[in-house]
Every structure is written in C-alpha cells, then in structure tokens.
C-alpha positions in Angstrom: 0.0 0.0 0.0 0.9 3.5 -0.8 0.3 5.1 2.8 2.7 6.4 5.5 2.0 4.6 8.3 0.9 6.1 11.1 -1.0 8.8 8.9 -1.0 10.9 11.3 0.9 11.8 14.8 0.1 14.1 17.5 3.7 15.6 19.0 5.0 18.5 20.6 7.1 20.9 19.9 10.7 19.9 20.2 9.9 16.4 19.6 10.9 14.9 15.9 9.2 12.8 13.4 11.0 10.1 11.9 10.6 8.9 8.6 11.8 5.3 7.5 11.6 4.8 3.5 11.4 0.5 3.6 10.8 0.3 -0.2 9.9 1.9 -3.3 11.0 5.7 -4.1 9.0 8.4 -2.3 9.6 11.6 -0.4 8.0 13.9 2.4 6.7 16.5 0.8 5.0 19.5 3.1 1.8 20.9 1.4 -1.1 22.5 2.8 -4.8 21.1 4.0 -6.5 22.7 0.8 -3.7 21.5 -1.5 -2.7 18.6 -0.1 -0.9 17.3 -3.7 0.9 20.8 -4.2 4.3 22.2 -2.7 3.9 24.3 0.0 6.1 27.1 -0.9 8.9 27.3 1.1 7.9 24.1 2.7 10.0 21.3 3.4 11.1 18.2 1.1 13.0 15.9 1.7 13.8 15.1 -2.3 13.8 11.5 -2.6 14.6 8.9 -1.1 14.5 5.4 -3.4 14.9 2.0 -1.4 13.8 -0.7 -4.7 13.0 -3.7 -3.1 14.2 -2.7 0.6 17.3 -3.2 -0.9 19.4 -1.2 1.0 21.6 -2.0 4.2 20.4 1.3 6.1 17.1 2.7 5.7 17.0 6.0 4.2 15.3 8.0 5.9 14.0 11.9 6.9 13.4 13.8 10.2 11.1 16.4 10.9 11.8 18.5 13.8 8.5 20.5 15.4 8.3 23.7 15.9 5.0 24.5 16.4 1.7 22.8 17.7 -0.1 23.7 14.5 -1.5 21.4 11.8 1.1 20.7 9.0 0.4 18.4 6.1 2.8 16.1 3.9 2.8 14.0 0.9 5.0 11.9 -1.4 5.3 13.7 -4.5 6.1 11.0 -6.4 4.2 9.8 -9.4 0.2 9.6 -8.4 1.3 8.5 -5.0 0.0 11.6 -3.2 -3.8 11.5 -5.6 -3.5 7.6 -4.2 -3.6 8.4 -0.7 0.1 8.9 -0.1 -0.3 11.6 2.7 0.4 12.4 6.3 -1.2 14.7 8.9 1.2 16.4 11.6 -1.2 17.8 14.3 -4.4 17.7 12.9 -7.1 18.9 14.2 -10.9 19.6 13.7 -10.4 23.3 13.1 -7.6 23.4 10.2 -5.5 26.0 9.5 
C-alpha cells in the first residue's frame, strides 16, 4: 500500500518525526490542507529517497523536527502517489488552519 503509516501523529514541539523509507521511491513532501498534492512554498522536502525492493543495508530516511503545535500536512510527491492516498497529517485537528 501507498500510505505512511501512522498517517497521522500528535507531537509537541521539540519532539521529531522520523521517517523510514522501507521500499519503493518516495519523499516527504509539506503541502497545505487545501492542497494537499501541491508544494507548500517554502515548505520542506525531503527530495527523494529510493529503497527498490528494501534493498538497502540502512534505511533511508527523513526527520522532521516540530516547531510549532499547528497542523502541518505532507505528501509523497512522487508519481500519483499523493492523488492515491500517499499523505500524512502532523497535528491535525478539527479546526484546520
């Protein structure tokens, strides 16, 4: 499945978010709640990170470090993965931002 999983995580500021890329070639992407496919400009991206076939000896992988208790939204940016459900919340909430 194309999903990060959890899909979404509840931390506070100062904690950080690890990603672990196990296979395939994605990315963490930040985008907004209304454009959750697009760039966010100025947002971060972690480029991507390929792992075909778990193949390598040390996970690639991408930290996010918070900074603030508001929602933030991600996605993997490559191919259709993001339109196939490819996307993470940080912080959501019931009023978004």
């Amino acid at each position: 499945d194309l999903v990060f999983t959890p899909s979404s995580v509840n931390a506070s500021v100062g904690d950080s978010i690890l990603f672990l890329f196990e296979s395939g070639n994605h990315s963490v992407t930040q985008s907004t709640f209304d454009n959750p496919c697009e760039r966010l400009s100025g947002g971060l991206d972690s480029g991507y990170e390929a792992n075909v076939n778990n193949a390598d000896t040390t996970t690639p992988n991408y930290t996010i470090s918070v900074t603030s208790s508001n929602s933030e939204w991600f996605y993997s940016k490559q191919g259709t993965e993001c339109e196939d459900g490819m996307v993470f919340a940080l912080n959501p909430s019931s009023a978004q931002p």
